[in-house]
TORMAR-604235 format. One record per residue: residue in one letter; x, y, z of N, C-alpha, C in turn; residue number from 1. Coordinates in nm, 2 decimals, padded with zeros to 4 digits. Atoms other than C-alpha are relative to their C-alpha. Last residue first. Layout:
R  res    n.xx    n.yy    n.zz   ca.xx   ca.yy   ca.zz    c.xx    c.yy    c.zz    n
R    A       X       Y       Z       X       Y       Z       X       Y       Z  NUM
...
This chain:
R  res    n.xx    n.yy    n.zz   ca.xx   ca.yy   ca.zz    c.xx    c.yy    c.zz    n
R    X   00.01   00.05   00.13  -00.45   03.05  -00.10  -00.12  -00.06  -00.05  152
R    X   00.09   00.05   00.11  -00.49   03.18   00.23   00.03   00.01  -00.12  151
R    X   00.10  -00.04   00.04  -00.15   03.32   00.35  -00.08  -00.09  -00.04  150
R    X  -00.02  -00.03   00.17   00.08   03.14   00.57  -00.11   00.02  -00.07  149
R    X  -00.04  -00.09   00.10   00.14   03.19   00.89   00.03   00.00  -00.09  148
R    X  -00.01  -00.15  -00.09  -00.01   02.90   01.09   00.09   00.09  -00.09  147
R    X  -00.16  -00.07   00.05  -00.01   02.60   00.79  -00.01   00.14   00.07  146
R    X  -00.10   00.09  -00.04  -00.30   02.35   01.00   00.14   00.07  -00.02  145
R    X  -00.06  -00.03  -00.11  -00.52   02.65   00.96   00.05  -00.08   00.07  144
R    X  -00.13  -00.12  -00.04  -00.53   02.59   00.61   00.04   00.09   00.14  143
R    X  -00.14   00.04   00.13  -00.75   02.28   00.57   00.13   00.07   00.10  142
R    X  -00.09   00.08  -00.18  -00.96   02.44   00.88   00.08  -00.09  -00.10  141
R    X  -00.08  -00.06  -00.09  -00.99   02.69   00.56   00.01  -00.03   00.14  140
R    X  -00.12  -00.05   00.05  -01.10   02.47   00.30   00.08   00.08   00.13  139
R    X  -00.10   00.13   00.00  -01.34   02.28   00.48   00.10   00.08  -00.01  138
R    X  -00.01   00.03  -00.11  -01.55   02.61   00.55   00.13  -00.09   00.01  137
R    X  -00.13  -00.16  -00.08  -01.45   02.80   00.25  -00.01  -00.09   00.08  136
R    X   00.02  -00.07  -00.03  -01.65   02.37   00.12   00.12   00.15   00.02  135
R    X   00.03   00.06  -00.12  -01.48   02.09  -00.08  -00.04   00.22   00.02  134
R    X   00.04  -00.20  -00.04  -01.52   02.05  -00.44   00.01  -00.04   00.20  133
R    X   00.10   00.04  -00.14  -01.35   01.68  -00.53  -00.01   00.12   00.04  132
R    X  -00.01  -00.14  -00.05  -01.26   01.67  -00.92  -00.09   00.01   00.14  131
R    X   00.13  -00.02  -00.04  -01.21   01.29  -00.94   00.06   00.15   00.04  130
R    X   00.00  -00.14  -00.05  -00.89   01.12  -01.11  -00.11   00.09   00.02  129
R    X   00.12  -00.10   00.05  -00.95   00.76  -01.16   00.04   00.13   00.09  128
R    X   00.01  -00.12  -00.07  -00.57   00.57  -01.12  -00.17   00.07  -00.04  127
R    X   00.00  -00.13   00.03  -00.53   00.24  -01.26  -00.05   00.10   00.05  126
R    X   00.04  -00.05  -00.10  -00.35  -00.10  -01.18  -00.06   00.15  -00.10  125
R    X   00.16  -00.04   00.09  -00.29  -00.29  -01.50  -00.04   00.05   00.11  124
R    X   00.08   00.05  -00.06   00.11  -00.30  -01.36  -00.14   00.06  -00.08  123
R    X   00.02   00.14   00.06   00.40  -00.18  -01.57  -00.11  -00.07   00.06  122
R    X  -00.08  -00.02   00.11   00.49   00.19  -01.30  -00.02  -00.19  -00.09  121
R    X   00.11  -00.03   00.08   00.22   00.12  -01.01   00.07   00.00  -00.14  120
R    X   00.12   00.09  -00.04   00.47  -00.02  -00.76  -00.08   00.01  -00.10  119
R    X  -00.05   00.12  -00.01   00.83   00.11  -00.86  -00.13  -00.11   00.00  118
R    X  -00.03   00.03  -00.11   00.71   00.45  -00.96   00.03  -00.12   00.00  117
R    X  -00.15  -00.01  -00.03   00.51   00.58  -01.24   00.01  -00.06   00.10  116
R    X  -00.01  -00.01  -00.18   00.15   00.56  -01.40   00.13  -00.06   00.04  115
R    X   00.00  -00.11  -00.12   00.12   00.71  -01.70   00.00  -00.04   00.09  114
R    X  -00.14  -00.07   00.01   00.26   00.40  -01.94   00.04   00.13   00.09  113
R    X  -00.09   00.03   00.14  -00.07   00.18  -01.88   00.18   00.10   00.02  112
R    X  -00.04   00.17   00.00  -00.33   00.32  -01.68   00.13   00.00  -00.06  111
R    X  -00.18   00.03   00.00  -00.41   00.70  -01.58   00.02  -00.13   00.01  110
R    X  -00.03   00.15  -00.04  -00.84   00.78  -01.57   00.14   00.00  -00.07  109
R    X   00.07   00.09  -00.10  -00.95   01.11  -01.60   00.05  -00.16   00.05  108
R    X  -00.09   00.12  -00.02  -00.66   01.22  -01.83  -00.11  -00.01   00.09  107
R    X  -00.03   00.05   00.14  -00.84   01.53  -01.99   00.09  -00.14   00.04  106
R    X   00.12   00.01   00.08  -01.03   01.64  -01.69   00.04  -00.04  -00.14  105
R    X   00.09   00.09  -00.03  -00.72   01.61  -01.53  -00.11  -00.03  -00.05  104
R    X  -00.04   00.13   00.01  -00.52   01.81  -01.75  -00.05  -00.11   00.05  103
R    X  -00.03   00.04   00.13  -00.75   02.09  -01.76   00.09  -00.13  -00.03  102
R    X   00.15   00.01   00.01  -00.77   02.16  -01.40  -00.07  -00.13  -00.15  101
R    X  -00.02   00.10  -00.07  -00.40   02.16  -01.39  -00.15  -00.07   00.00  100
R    X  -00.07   00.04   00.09  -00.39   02.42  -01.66  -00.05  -00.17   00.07   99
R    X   00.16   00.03   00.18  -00.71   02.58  -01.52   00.11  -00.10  -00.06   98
R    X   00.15   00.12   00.02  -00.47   02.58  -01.19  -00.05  -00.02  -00.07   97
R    X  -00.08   00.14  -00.10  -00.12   02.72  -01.30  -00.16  -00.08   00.02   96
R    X  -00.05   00.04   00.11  -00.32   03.02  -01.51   00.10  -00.17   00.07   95
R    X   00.13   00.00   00.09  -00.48   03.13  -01.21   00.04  -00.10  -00.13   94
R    X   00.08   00.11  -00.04  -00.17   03.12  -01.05  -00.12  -00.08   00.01   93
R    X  -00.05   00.15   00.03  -00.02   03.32  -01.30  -00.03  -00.13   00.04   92
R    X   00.02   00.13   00.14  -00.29   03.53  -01.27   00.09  -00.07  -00.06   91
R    X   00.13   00.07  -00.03  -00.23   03.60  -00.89  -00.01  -00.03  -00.16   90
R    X   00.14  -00.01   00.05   00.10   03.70  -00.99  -00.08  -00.05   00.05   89
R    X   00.03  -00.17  -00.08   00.42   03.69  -00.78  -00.12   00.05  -00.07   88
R    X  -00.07  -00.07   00.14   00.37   03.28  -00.83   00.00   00.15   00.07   87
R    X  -00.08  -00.08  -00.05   00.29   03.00  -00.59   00.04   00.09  -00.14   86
R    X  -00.13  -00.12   00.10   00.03   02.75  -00.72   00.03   00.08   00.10   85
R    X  -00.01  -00.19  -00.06  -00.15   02.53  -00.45   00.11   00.02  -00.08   84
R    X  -00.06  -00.05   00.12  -00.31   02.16  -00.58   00.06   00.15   00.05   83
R    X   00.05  -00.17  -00.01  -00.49   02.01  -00.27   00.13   00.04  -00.13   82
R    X  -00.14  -00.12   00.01  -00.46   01.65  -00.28  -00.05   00.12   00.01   81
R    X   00.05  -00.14   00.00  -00.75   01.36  -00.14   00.15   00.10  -00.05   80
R    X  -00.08  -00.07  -00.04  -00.64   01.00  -00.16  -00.07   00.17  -00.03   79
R    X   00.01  -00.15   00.11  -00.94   00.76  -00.21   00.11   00.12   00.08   78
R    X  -00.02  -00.20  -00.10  -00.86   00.45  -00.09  -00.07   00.09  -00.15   77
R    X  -00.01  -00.13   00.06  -00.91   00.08  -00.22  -00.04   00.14   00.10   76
R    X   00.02  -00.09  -00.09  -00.80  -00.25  -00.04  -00.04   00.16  -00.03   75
R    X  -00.06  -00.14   00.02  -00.80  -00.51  -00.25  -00.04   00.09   00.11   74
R    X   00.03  -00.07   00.10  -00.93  -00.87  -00.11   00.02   00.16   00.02   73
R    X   00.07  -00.11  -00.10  -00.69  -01.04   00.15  -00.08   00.07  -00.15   72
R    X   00.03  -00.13   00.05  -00.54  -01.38  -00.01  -00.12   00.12   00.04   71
R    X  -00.09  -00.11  -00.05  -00.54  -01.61   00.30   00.07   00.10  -00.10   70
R    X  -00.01  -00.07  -00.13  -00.83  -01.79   00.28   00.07   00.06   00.05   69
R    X  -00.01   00.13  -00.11  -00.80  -01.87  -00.10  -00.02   00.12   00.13   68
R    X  -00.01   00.10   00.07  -00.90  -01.62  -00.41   00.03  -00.13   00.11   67
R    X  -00.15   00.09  -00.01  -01.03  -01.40  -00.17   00.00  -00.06  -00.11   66
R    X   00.01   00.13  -00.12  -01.36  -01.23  -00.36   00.14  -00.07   00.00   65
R    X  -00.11   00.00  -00.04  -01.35  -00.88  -00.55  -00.02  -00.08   00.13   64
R    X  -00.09   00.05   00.07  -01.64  -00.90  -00.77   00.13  -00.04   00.08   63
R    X   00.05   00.12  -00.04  -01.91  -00.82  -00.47   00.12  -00.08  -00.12   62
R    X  -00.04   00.09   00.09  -01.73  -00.52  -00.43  -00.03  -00.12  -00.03   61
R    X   00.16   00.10   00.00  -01.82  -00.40  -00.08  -00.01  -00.07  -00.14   60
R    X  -00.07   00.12  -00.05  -01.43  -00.21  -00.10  -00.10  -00.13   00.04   59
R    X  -00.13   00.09   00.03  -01.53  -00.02  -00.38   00.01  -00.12   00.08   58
R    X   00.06   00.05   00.11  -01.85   00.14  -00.23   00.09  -00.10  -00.06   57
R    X   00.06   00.09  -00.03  -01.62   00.16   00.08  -00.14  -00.05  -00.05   56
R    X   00.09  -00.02   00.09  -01.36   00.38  -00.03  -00.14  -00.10   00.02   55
R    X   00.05   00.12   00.11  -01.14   00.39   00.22  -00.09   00.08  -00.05   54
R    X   00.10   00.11  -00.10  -00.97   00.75   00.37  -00.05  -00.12  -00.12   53
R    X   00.05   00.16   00.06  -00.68   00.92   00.32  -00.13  -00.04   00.00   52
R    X   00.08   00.11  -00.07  -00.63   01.32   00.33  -00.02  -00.19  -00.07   51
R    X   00.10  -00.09  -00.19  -00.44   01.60   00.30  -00.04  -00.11   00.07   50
R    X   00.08   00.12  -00.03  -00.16   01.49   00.00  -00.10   00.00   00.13   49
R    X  -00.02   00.03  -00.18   00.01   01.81  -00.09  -00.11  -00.10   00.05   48
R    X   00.09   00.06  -00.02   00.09   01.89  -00.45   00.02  -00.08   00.08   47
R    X  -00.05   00.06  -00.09   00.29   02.25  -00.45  -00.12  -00.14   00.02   46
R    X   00.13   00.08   00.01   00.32   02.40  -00.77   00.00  -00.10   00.11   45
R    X   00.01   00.09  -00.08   00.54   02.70  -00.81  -00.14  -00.09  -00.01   44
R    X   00.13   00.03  -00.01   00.62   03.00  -01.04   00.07  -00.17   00.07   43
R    X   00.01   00.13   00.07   01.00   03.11  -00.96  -00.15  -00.04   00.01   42
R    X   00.03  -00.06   00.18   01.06   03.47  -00.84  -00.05  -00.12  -00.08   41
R    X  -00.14  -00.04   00.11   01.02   03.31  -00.54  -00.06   00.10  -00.08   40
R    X   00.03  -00.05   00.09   00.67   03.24  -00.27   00.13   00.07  -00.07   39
R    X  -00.02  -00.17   00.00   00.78   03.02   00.01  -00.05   00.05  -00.18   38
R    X  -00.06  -00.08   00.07   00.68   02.66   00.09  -00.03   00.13   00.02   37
R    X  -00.13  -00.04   00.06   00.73   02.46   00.34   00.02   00.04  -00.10   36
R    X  -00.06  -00.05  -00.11   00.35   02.50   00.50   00.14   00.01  -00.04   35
R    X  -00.05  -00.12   00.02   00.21   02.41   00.18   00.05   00.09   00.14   34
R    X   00.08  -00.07  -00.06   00.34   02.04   00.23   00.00   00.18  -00.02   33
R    X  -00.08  -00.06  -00.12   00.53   01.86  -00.04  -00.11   00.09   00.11   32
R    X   00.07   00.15  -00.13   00.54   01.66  -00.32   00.01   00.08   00.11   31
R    X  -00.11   00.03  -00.11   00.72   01.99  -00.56  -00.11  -00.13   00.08   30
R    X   00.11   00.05   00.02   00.64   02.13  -00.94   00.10  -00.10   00.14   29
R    X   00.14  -00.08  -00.11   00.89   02.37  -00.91  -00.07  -00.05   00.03   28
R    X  -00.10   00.01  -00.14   01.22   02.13  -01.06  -00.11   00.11   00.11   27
R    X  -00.01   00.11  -00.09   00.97   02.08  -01.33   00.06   00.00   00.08   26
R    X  -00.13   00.10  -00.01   00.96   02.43  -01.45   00.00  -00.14   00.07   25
R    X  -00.04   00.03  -00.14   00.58   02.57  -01.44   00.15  -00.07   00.01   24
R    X   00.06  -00.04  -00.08   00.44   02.72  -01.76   00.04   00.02   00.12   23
R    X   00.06  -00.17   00.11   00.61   02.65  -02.06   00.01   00.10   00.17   22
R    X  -00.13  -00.02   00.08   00.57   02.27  -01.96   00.04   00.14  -00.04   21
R    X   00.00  -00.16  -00.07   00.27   02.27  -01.71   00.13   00.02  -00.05   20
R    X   00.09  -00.10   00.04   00.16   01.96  -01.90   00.01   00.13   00.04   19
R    X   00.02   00.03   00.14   00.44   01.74  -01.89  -00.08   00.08  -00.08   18
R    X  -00.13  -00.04   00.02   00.56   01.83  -01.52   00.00  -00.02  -00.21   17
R    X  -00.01  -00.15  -00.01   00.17   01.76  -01.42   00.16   00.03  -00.09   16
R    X   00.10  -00.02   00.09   00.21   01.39  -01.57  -00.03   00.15   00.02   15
R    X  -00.04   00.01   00.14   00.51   01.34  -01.38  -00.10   00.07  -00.13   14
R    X  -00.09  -00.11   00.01   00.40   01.52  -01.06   00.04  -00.02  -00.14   13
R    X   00.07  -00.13   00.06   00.07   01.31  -01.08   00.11   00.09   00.02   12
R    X   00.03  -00.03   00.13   00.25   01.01  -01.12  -00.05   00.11  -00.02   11
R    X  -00.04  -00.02   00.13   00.48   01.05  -00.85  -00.07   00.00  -00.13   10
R    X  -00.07  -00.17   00.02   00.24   01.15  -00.61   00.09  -00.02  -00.09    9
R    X   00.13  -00.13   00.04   00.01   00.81  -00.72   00.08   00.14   00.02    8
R    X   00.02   00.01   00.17   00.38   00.62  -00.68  -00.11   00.09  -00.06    7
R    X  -00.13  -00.06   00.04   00.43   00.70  -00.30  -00.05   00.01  -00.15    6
R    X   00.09  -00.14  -00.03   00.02   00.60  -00.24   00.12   00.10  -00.05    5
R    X   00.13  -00.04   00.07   00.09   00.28  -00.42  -00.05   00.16   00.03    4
R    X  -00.07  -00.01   00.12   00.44   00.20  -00.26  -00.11   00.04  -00.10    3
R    X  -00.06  -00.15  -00.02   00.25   00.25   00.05   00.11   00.01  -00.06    2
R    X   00.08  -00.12   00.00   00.00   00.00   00.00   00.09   00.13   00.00    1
């Protein structure tokens, strides 16, 4: 499992670093909490993993039965990210999300050659990418885990 959840942030930095070409330098595009980062001269893209939890439509699966008494059936998550540009613009950072926005909605689903890492990299495993709205409310006890640092 936790070569699966490592591998999901590398693919979506790979696959962002392909699409935000122009736009975002791949050495900006960072795995990382927005509490360590700072605002440069350098546009930024910080993708910060918030939340786990099961999926338990999934995991009720009437398809996914042991094959013996001690194969465990799959285990599916839904990882939650937060996407946060950094730029000295606001519409760069505007321009950082719709891109980001836009690439998911155009790769909804990641099998085959896009999914990276030791674990998920050659495997029929595949990723569904879900635009997940969350409330100002949610959002900002989000952000008052990062004490001095601006709302984004």
């Amino acid at each position: 499992m936790s070569g699966i959840i490592a591998d999901t942030g590398i693919t979506l930095k790979r696959l962002l670093e392909s699409t935000l070409a122009g736009l975002v330098s791949p050495a900006n595009i960072v795995i990382s909490s927005p509490a360590d980062m700072e605002v440069t001269a350098n546009r930024q893209l910080c993708i910060f993993l918030y939340q786990i939890s099961e999926n338990p439509a999934l995991r009720n699966n009437p398809d996914w039965r042991p094959l013996t008494p001690t194969h465990y059936p799959p285990f599916p998550v839904e990882l939650l990210y937060l996407f946060v540009p950094y730029a000295q613009e606001r519409e760069d950072e505007h321009r950082i999300l719709g891109r980001v926005i836009q690439t998911f909605h155009d790769s909804a689903v990641l099998r085959g050659s896009l999914l990276q890492g030791t674990t998920l990299a050659g495997s029929d495993e595949e990723l569904r990418l879900v635009y997940h709205t969350i409330s100002i409310d949610e959002a900002t006890k989000i952000w008052t885990a990062f004490p001095g640092k601006p709302f984004r």
